[in-house]
C-alpha positions in Angstrom: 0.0 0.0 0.0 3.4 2.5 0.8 4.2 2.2 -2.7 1.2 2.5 -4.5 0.6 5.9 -2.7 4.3 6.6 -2.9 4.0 6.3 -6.8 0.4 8.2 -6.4 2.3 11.0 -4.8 5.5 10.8 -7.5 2.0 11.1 -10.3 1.4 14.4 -9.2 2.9 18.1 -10.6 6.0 19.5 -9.0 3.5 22.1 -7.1 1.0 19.8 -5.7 3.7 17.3 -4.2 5.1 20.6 -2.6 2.1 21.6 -0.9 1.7 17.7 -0.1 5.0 17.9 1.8 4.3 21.0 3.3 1.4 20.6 5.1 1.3 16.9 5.5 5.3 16.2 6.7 6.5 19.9 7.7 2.8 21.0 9.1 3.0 24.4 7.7 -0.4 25.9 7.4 -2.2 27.3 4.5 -0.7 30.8 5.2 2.6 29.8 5.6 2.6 27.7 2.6 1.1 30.4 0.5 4.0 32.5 1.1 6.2 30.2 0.2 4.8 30.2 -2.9 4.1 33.2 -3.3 0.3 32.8 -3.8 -3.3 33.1 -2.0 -4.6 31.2 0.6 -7.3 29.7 -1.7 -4.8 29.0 -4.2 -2.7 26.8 -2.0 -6.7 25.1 -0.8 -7.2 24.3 -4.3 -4.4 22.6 -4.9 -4.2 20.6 -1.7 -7.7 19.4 -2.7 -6.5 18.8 -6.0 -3.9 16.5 -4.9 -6.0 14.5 -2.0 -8.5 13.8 -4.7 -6.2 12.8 -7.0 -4.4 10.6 -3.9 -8.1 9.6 -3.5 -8.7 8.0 -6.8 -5.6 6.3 -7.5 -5.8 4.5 -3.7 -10.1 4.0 -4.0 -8.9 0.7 -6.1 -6.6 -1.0 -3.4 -8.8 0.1 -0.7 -11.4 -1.6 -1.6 
């Protein structure tokens, strides 16, 4: 299960693993992270949701 979401995560743009790491394994919060890259608070939300749903779908098989 480690790999599959470990090549999951590796499927996803440069941005949305960053924000993955971010929050997930550095627990920055939105803020933080959207200073890092220098972008909203919104835009960093949309692309976290992006990349859990993405995450979502390519797990919802092996879950199952």
């Amino acid at each position: 299960m480690r790999m599959i979401l470990k090549e999951a995560i590796d499927e996803l743009s440069e941005r949305e693993r960053l924000v993955i790491s971010l929050y997930y394994y550095e627990n920055l919060n939105l803020s933080d992270i959207a200073k890092v890259l220098d972008v909203s608070i919104q835009r960093v939300s949309q692309i976290n949701t992006k990349a859990i749903s993405k995450l979502k779908e390519k797990m919802n098989s092996y879950i199952k």
